[in-house]
C-alpha positions, 0 to 999 in steps of 0.5 A, spaced: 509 472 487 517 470 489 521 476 486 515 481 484 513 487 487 506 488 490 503 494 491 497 494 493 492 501 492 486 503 496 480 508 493 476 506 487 479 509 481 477 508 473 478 503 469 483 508 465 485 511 472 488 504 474 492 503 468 495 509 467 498 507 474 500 501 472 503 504 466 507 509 471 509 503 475 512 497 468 516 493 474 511 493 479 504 488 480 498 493 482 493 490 486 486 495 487 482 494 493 477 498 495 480 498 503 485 495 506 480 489 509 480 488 502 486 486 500 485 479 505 493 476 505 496 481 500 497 485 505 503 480 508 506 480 501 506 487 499 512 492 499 508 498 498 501 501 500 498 507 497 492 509 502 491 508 509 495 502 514 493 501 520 496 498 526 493 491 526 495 492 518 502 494 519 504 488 524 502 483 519 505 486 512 513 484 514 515 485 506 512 493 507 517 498 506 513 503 502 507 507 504 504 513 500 498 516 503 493 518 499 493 525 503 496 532 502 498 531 510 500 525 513 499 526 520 494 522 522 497 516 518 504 517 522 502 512 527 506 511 533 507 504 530 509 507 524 513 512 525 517 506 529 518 502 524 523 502 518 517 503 512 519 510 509 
């Protein structure tokens, strides 16, 4: 997965659904998991995250730089380790 960008996206989304993302996204590689707890060592790998991270989660993804939360507020996922670090 040298060189590609991951992204991992949590929430159940049709068939249809997820090939509109990865029409949207023609530079990305998208990986739909259920959960976070899911994705298993993809979490490490990933550059961006569309759901919720947690701070265990957080710690072990060293490639994050992106996160997009799923919800109309992101208060509750600014978690002070992510409002630590350098992921947008």
């Amino acid at each position: 997965m040298a060189g590609e960008t991951l992204v991992l996206v949590t929430g159940q989304f049709s068939e249809e659904n997820q090939q509109r993302m990865r029409d949207a996204a023609p530079g990305a590689t998208l990986h739909f998991v259920s959960k976070l707890a899911d994705a298993g060592d993809l979490v490490e790998q990933a550059k961006a995250i569309a759901g919720t991270v947690k701070a265990p989660d957080l710690a072990r993804a060293k490639n994050l730089e992106w996160v997009h939360s799923w919800a109309a507020g992101a208060d509750n996922d600014l978690i002070p380790e992510m409002k630590a670090s350098p992921v947008v």
